[in-house]
N, C-alpha and C positions, 0 to 999 in steps of 0.2 A: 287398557290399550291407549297409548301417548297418541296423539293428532299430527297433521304434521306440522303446526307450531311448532308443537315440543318436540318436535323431532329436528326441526330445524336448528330450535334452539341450541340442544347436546350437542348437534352436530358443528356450531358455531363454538360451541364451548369445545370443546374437544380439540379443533381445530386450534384454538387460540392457547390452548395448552399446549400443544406439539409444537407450536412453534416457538411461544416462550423456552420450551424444555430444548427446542434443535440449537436456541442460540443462547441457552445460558451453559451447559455444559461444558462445548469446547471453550467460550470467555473463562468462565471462572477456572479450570482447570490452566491452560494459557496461562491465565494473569500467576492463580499460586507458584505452579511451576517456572514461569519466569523472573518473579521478583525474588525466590527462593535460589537460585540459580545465580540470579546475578547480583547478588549479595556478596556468596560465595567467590566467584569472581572479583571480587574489586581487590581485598586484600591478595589472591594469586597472581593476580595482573603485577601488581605492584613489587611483589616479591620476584616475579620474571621482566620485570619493569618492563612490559610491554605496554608503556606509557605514550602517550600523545606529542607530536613531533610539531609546531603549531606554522602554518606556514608563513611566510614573510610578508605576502601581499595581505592583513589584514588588520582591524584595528586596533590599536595599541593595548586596549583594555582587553583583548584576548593575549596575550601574553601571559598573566598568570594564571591561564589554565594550562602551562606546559606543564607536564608533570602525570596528567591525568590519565587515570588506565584506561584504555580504549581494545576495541574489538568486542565490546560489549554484545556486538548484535550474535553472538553466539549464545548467548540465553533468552534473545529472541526465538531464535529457532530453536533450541530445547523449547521453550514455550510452545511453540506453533508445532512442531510434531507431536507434543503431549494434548492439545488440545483437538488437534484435527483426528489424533487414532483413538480418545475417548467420542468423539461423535460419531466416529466410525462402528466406535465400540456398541455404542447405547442406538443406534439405527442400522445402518447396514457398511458396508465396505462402498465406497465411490472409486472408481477408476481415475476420473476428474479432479477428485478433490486428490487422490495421491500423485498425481500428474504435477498440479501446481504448485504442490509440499514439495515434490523432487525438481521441479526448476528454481523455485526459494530455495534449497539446498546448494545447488549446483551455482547461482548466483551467488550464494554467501560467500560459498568456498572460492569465487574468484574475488570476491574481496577482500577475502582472511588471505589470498595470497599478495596483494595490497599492502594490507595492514600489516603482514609480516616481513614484508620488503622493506615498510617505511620504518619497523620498528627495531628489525635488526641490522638496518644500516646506517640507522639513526638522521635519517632524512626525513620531508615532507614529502617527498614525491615515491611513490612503488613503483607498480609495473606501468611501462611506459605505454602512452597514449594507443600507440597501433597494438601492442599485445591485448589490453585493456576493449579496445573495438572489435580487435581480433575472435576477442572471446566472445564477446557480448554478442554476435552477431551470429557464431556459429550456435549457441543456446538456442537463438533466439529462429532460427531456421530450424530448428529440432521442432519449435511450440508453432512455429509456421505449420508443419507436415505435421505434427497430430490434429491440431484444429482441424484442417480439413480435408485429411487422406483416415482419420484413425476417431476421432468426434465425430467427425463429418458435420462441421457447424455450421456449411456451406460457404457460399460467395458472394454472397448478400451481406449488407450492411444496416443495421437497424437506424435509422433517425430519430435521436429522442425528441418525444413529444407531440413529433410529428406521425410518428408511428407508420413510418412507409419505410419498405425497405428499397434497396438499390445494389443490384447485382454488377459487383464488378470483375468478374472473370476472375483470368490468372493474376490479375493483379492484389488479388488477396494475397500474396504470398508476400510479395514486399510491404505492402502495409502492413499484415502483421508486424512484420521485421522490425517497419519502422514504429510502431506502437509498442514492441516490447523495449526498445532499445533507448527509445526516448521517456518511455517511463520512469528506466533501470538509473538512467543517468539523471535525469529532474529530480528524483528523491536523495539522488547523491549530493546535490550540489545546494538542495534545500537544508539536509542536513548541515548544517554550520552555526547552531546557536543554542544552546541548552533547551532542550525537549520541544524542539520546532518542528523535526521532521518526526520523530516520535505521536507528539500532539494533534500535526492535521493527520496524521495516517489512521491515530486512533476515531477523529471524529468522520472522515471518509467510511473509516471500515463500521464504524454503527451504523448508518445508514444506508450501504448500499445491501443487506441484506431486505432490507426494508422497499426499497429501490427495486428489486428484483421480484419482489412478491407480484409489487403491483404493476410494475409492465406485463410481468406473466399474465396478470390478469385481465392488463389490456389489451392482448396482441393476440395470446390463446384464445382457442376455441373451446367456450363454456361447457362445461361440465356436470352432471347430476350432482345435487346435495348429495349423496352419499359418497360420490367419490371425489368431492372437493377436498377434504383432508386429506387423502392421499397423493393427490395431486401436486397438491400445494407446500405440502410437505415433504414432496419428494424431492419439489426444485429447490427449495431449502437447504437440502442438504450438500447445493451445490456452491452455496455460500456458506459453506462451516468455516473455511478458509478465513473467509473477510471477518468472521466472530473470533476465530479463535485469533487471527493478529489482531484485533482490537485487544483484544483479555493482553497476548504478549506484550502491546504496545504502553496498555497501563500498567503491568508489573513493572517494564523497565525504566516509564518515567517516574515512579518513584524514589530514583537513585538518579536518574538522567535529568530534571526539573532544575532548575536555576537554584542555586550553583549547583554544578552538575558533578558527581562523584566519580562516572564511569560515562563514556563516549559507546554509539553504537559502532562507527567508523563504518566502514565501506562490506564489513561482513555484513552487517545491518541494514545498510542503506542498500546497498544491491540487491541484497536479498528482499528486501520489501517491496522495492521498484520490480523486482522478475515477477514476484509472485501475485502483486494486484495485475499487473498486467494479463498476464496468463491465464486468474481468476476471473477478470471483467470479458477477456476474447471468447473462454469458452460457454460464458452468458449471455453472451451476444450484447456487451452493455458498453462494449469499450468505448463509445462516445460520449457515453458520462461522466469519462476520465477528466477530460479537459473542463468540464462543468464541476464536477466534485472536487476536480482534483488540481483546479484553478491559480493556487498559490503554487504548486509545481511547475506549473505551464509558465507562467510570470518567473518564475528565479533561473529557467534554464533559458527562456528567452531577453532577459536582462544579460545572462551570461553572452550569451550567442551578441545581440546588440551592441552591447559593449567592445569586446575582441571585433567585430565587423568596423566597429566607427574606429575603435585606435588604430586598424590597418587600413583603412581607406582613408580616411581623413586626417593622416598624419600626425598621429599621436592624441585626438583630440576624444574625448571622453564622455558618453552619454549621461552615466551616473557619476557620483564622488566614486563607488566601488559597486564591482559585481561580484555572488549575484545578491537581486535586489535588496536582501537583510541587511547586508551593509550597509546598503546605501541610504538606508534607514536610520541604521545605527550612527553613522557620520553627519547625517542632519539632525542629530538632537535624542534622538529614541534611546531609550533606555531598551535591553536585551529583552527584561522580563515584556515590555510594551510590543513590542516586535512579536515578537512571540505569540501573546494575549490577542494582538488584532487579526494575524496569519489564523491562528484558529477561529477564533470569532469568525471572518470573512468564510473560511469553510462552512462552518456549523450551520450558517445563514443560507449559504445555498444549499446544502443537503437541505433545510428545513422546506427552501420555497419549492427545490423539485420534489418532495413530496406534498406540498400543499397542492403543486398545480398538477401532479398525477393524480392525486385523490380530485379533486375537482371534476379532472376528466372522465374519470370513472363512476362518479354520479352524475355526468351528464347523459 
């Protein structure tokens, strides 16, 4: 008859399997399926020369990537549907998780309608600016009213680290709004340099599984050892999502990575923006975004800064170019460097908000 050490023990052991097994699954299914995927893509792209259109306002050394097949991020999501329905498959069905896979869907396809504006008319620009918000807004009022008429995730607002909530009525419904919408678009516009927005998405999405464990743990009401593996394991399964676009995100930079073969374009990038967003709202973690998701926050507000200072102050210009990457690249940075430090700078804060949760948690 085991004590209950050893019972502890199994039970720590067990646990520490279920959860390796909840986020290796959909990753590496993801990752196969999407670099298999968008292999196959590169040469059809090129044969429908649904190639890359490069716009005017940027560095000159982007020029000779016109040419390049884009709309890639459609073997992102082949990826992220094959990985979120084998989690599904090897645990149980989530409501959640096919909620956020169907606003990723439904975002991609207002990009692929983008990218095929811009490809078959042979422009940089697709669907224009109000069609574009038009859309985005109505999705994004759909993930307002299931969060909390259909989730019921409430009206409260989690504070990281602080760990207080804060009830703000009806006003949850616009700030969802605005959290999906500013997501959707920040990932858009980070996207702009060989496996940038690919690269921080993938080091975000490792760690907010991790992220979510242990809030759970700080904020929930403890649990018997016997039923902490279920528990713990159950909210898990509500970040398959963020594992299985990590696995999609590194199958597709290994064709996306400097010099880049194939573009995710705005299938990709919308689609990635809808669906962290919609993933971190119904975890109640959305305020991590801006913490994790920090080089986002920086290139859509460089963009915003910028268009603000040339219309109010008379043509006069905050950076050489927006958003921020450029303006990078125009003071001396080489792409691969840009790139290199945007990740690093995520990696660093995923690492220190789990150093200073775990901290908390053994206090």
């Amino acid at each position: 008859m085991s004590g209950p050490g050893q019972a502890g023990g199994e039970g720590m052991s067990d646990l520490g399997f279920a959860l390796a097994l909840d986020f290796l699954i959909p990753l590496s299914v993801a990752l196969c399926v999407t670099a298999v995927v968008t292999r196959a893509l590169i040469p059809f792209f090129r044969r429908m020369k649904t190639t890359q259109i490069i716009h005017e306002d940027v560095p000159d050394a982007h020029r000779q990537k016109e040419g390049t097949p884009t709309m890639g991020g459609a073997a992102i999501l082949a990826g992220l549907i094959s990985g979120c329905a084998a989690a599904m498959i090897s645990a149980r069905f989530s409501v959640d998780t096919a909620v956020i896979l169907t606003v990723a869907l439904i975002f991609g396809f207002v990009g692929f309608l983008d990218d095929y504006t811009k490809v078959t008319r042979r422009r940089n620009l697709g669907l224009t600016a109000k069609q574009k918000i038009a859309l985005q807004l109505f999705v994004a009022l759909g993930v307002a009213l299931y969060c909390v008429y259909v989730a019921d995730t409430g009206t409260e607002i989690l504070i990281p680290f602080l760990w207080t909530r804060v009830d703000i009525g009806l006003w949850i419904i616009p700030y969802i709004i605005f959290i999906v919408v500013s997501m959707v678009n920040s990932v858009n516009l980070t996207d702009g340099l060989d496996g940038l927005a690919g690269g921080v998405t993938t080091v975000l999405s490792l760690f907010y599984p991790v992220l979510a464990i242990l809030a759970m743990t700080l904020t929930e009401v403890r649990v018997p050892d016997d039923l902490q593996v279920f528990v713990i394991t159950d909210h898990l399964l509500d970040t398959t999502f963020f594992s299985a676009l990590a696995g999609a995100c590194i199958g597709f930079l290994i064709y996306n990575r400097h010099p880049a073969r194939i573009f995710m374009g705005d299938t990709g990038s919308l689609a990635i923006g809808g669906g962290i967003a919609t993933a971190a709202l119904l975890l109640g973690m959305e305020l991590f975004l801006p913490i994790m998701g920090l080089i986002f926050v920086v290139e859509a507000l460089s963009d915003i800064i910028q268009v603000a200072s040339y219309k109010l102050r008379k043509g006069k210009r905050v950076f050489k170019m927006a958003p921020l990457h450029h303006h990078f690249e125009l003071s001396g940075w080489s792409e691969q460097r840009v790139v290199g430090v945007f990740i690093g700078v995520t990696f660093l804060l995923g690492a220190v908000s789990v150093a200073v949760m775990a901290l908390q948690l053994s206090m």
